[in-house]
C-alpha positions, 0 to 999 in steps of 0.5 A: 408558930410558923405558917407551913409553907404552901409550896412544901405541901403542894410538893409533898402531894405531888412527889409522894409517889417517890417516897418509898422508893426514894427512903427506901434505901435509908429504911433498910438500913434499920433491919436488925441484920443490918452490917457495915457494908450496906451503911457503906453502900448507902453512903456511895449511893448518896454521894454519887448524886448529892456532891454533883447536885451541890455543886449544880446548886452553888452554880445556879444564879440566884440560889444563894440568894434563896438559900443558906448553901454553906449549912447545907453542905453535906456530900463532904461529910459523907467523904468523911464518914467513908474515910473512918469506915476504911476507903481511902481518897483515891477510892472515894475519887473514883465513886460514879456521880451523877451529871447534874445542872439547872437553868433557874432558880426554880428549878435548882430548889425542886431538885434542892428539895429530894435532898432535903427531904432525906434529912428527916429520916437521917437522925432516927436511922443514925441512932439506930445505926449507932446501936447494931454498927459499933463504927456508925457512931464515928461515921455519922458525920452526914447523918447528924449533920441536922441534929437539932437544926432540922425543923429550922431548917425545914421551914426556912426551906419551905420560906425559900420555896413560897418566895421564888414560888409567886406565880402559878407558872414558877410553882409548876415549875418547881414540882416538875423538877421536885419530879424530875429530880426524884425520878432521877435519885431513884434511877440513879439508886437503881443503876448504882446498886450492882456497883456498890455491892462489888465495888467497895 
């Protein structure tokens, strides 16, 4: 049995307060009054902040290192998953995203974590998309993109974590930014929301 990770249960305490807000969007989809166009929503919403932090973490020295970034790249599955929904490139092209960049590290795996968070609700809100939105099942690409791979891929993130995570400086580090980048997800959400709903 694989030893839980120090840091993913230090950042889990510590960025607790975000959760809600930041799964909130995903949990909603699961009202039984659920349509088509929020599932396009969250999905705009999303990518504005997931493809711009890909490309941060690809660029960030060091990472790569850490991390297996090839299997966790999702935000073009997301492109994918809007195309089969009806919005064509140039639209998709257009979609607002969020800035991001990191200058370590340490930094880059606290923001890596509010995504990987987000997985772990992925799987149970695609299955019950699948059910009340016929054309979820052809465009879950980015929420099945874990199927059977998740708690892998949790733990090995939780590995890449205690490995940069050596000193208590490097641990403070990562939490502030697992704090800043939550607070910067919800922000982003927040912004986003009038945009989504006339946009699409």
């Amino acid at each position: 049995m694989q030893r839980l990770s120090r840091t993913l249960i230090r950042l889990n305490l510590a960025t607790r307060q975000y959760h809600a807000p930041a799964d909130a969007g995903w949990l909603d989809l699961r009202r039984p009054t659920v349509a088509r166009q929020d599932y396009i929503e969250q999905l705009i919403k999303v990518y504005g902040f997931e493809a711009p932090l890909e490309s941060a973490l690809r660029y960030t020295p060091g990472v790569s290192a850490l991390v297996d970034l090839r299997a966790r790249i999702r935000a073009g599955l997301i492109v994918q998953d809007l195309m089969r929904l009806g919005l064509g490139p140039g639209r998709i092209a257009g979609l607002p995203q969020r800035f991001i960049s990191f200058a370590t590290a340490a930094e880059a795996l606290g923001w890596m974590y509010v995504a990987e968070r987000a997985t772990l609700i992925h799987g149970s809100t695609r299955r019950f998309l699948t059910v009340r939105i016929p054309d979820a099942a052809g465009a879950s690409s980015y929420l099945s993109a874990y199927d059977g791979v998740a708690a892998a891929r949790w733990a090995n993130f939780g590995s890449a974590l205690d490995a940069v995570a050596q000193s208590p400086e490097v641990q403070n580090q990562v939490l502030r930014a697992a704090n800043q980048g939550f607070a910067a997800l919800c922000a982003w959400l927040a912004t986003n929301q009038a945009y989504s709903a006339v946009g699409t």
